[in-house]
C-alpha positions as CSV (number, residue, x, y, z in Angstrom):
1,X,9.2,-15.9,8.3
2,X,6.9,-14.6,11.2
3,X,3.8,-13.0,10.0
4,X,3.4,-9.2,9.7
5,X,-0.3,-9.8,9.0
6,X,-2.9,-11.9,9.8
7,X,-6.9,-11.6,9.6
8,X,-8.8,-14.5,11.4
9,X,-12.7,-15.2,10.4
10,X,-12.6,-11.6,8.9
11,X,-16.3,-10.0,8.1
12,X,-17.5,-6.9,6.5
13,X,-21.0,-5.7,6.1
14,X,-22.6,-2.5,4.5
15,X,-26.2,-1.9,6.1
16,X,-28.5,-0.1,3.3
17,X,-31.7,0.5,4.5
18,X,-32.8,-3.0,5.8
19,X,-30.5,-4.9,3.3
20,X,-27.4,-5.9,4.1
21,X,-24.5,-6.3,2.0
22,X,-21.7,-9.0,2.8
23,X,-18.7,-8.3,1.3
24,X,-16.0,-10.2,3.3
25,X,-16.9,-13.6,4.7
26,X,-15.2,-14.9,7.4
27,X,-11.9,-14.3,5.8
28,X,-8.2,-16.0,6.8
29,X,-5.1,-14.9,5.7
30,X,-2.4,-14.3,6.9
31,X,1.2,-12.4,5.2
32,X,4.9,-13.1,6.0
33,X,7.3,-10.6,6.5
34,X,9.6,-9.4,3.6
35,X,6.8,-11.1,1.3
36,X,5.1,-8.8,-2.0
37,X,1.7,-10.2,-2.5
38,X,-0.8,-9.5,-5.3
39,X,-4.7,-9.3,-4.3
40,X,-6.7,-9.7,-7.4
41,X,-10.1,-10.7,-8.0
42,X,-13.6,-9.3,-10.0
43,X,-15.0,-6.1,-8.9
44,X,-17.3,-6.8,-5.4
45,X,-14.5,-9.4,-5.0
46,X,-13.7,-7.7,-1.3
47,X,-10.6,-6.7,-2.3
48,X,-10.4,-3.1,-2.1
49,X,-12.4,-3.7,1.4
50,X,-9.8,-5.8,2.2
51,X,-7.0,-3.5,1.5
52,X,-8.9,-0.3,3.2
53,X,-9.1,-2.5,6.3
54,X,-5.7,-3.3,6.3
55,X,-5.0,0.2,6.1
56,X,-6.6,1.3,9.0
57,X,-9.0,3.0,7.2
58,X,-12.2,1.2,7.6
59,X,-13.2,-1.2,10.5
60,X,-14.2,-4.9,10.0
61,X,-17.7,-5.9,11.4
62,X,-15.9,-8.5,13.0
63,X,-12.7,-10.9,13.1
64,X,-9.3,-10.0,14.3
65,X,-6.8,-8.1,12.0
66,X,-3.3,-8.4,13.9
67,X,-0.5,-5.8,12.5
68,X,2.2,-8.4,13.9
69,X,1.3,-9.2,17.3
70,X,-1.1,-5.8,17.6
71,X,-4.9,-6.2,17.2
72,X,-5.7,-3.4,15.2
73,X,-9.7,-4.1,14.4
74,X,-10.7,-3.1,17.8
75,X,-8.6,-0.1,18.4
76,X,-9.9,3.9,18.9
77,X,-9.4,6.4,16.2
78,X,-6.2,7.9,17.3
79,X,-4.6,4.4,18.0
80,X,-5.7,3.6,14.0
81,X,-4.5,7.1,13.2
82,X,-1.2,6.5,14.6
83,X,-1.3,2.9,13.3
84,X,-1.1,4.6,10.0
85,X,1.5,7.0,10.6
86,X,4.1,4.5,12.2
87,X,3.4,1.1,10.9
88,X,1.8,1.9,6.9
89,X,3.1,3.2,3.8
90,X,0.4,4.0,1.0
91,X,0.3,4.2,-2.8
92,X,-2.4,5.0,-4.7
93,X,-3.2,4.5,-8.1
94,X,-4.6,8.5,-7.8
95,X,-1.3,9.6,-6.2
96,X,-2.8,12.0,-4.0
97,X,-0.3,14.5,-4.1
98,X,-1.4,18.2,-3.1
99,X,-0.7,19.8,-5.9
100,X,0.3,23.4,-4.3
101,X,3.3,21.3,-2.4
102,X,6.8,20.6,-4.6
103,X,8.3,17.1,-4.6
104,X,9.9,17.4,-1.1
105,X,7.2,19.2,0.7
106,X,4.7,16.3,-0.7
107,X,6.8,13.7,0.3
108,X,7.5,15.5,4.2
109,X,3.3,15.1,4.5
110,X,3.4,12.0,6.8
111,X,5.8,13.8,9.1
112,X,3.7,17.0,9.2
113,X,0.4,14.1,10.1
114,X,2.9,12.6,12.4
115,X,4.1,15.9,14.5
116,X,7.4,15.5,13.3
117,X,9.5,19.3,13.4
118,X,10.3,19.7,9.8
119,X,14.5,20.8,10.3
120,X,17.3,20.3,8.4
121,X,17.6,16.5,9.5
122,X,14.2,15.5,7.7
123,X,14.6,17.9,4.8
124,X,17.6,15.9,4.2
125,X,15.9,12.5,4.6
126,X,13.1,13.9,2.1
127,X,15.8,15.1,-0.1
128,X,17.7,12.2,-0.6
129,X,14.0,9.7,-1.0
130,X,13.8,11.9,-4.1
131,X,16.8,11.2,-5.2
132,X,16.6,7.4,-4.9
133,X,13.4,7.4,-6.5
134,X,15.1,9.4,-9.3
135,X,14.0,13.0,-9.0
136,X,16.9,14.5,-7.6
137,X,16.5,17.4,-10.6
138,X,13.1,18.0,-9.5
139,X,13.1,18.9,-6.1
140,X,11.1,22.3,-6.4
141,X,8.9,20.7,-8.9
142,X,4.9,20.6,-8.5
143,X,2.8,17.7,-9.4
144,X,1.5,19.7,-12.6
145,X,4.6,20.1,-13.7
146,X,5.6,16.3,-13.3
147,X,4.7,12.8,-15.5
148,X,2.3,10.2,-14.4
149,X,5.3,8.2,-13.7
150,X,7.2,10.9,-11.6
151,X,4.4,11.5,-9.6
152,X,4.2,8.3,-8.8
153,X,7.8,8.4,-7.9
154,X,6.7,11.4,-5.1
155,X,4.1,8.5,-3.9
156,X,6.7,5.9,-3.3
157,X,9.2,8.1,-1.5
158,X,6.4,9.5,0.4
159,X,5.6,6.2,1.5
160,X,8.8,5.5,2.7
161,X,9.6,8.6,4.8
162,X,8.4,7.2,7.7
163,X,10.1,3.6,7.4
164,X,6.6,1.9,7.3
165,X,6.7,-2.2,8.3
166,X,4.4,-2.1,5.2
167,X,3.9,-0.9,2.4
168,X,0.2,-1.2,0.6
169,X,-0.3,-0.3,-2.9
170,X,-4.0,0.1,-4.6
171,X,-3.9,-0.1,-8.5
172,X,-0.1,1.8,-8.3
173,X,-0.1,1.1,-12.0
174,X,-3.2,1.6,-12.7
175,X,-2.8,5.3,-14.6
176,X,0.2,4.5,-16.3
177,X,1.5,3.2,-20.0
178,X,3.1,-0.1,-19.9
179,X,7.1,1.2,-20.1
180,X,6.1,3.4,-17.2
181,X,4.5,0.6,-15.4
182,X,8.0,-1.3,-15.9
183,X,9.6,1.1,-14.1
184,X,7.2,1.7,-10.9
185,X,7.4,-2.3,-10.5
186,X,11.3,-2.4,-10.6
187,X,11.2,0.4,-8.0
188,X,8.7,-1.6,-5.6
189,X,10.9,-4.9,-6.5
190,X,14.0,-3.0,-5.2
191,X,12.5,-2.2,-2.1
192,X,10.9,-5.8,-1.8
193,X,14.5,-7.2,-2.2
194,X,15.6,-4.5,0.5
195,X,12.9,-6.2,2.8
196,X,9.7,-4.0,2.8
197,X,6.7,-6.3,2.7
198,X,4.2,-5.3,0.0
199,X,0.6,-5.7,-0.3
200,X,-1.0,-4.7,-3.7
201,X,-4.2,-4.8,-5.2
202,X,-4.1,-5.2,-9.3
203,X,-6.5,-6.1,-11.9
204,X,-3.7,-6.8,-14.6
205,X,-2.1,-10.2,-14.7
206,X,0.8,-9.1,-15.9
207,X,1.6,-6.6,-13.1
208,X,0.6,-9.4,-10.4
209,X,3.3,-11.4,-12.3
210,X,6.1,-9.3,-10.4
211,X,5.0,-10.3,-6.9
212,X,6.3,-13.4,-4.9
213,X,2.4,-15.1,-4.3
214,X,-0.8,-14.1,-5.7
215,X,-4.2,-14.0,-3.8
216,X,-7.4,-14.1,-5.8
217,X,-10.7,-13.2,-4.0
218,X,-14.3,-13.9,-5.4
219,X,-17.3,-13.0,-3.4
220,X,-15.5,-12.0,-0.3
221,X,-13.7,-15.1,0.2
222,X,-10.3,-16.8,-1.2
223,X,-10.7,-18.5,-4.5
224,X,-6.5,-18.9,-4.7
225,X,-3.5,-18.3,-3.2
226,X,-0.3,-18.9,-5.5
227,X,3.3,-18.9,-4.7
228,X,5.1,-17.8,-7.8
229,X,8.6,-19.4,-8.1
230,X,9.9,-16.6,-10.3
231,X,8.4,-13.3,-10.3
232,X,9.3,-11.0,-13.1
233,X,12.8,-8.9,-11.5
234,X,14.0,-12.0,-9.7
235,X,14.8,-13.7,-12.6
């Protein structure tokens, strides 16, 4: 498989005052299409730098990040911006729903970001996200009035409106009880089968267990990198 991403030499520093803090040194990796991949590692490990980067959301202080044969690390604002509107998906272990929005009007956001006219056509297309991600009875609902679990639901579908190449997750389990966990780590298997390329940071072993290869970080550089032969909903 051809890679979707690849960081070469990748380096992050934080300047406080006159110290300066290295948190990614000189970092390679690189991630095949269609592959789900777990970044784990302490805290100060890098990898929540590393995923923010990846994202589009933060800037190495040098290295190249190619999004497949685009180098993203040295591009302006509104190239990153649209970056993230065309090429990403994002779940967060916070959700980040807006909670005066219902379910389909929350998961229509990256279209609004986008420019998209909201019509008929991508009411539908919101409609029937919701309804894969089973919340086709809750379509007028707000987050408030919704689970952990179903909000996270109105993440994933909002993450797929716009038919990201990738999909990155931060912590997507991290708020939820282990049978809801279960059930957000089907859904993100189902879509990894269907050939979205995941890229999720976890702390929990047993969560990482679901994903094709596991990276482990330790002081801003790679400790492991694991293939697993059998991750848990491809057995």
């Amino acid at each position: 498989m051809a890679a979707i991403v690849e960081v070469q030499d990748l380096i992050k520093n934080y300047y406080m005052g006159d110290v300066t803090v290295n948190v990614l040194k000189g970092l390679d990796l690189s991630f095949e299409e269609g592959d789900f991949v777990s970044l784990m590692g302490p805290s100060g490990s890098g990898k929540s730098t590393l995923m923010n980067i990846l994202g589009c959301l933060d800037r190495p202080t040098a290295g190249n990040y190619y999004l497949r044969d685009r180098d993203v690390a040295h591009m302006t604002d509104n190239q990153l911006s649209d970056v993230r509107s065309t090429y990403l998906g994002f779940i967060f272990q916070a959700y980040n729903l807006l909670p005066q929005y219902t379910v389909v009007e929350n998961i229509e956001l990256p279209l609004v970001y986008q420019g998209v006219p909201l019509d008929a056509r991508t009411k539908d297309r919101c409609v029937a996200l919701a309804e894969m991600v089973g919340l086709g009875t809750r379509l007028d609902h707000r987050p408030l009035q919704l689970s952990g679990g179903q909000q996270q639901r109105v993440a994933i579908a909002r993450a797929l409106v716009n038919d990201p190449q990738l999909i990155l997750a931060d912590e997507p389990t991290g708020n939820l009880d282990s049978r809801t966990s279960v059930e957000i780590m089907e859904m993100l298997t189902e879509l990894n089968k269907a050939g979205k390329t995941i890229i999720m940071v976890t702390h929990e072993n047993d969560i990482a267990a679901w994903s094709r290869r596991v990276v482990r970080l330790r002081d801003g550089m790679v400790e492991s990198d694991i293939r697993n032969d059998k991750p848990l909903g491809f057995r």
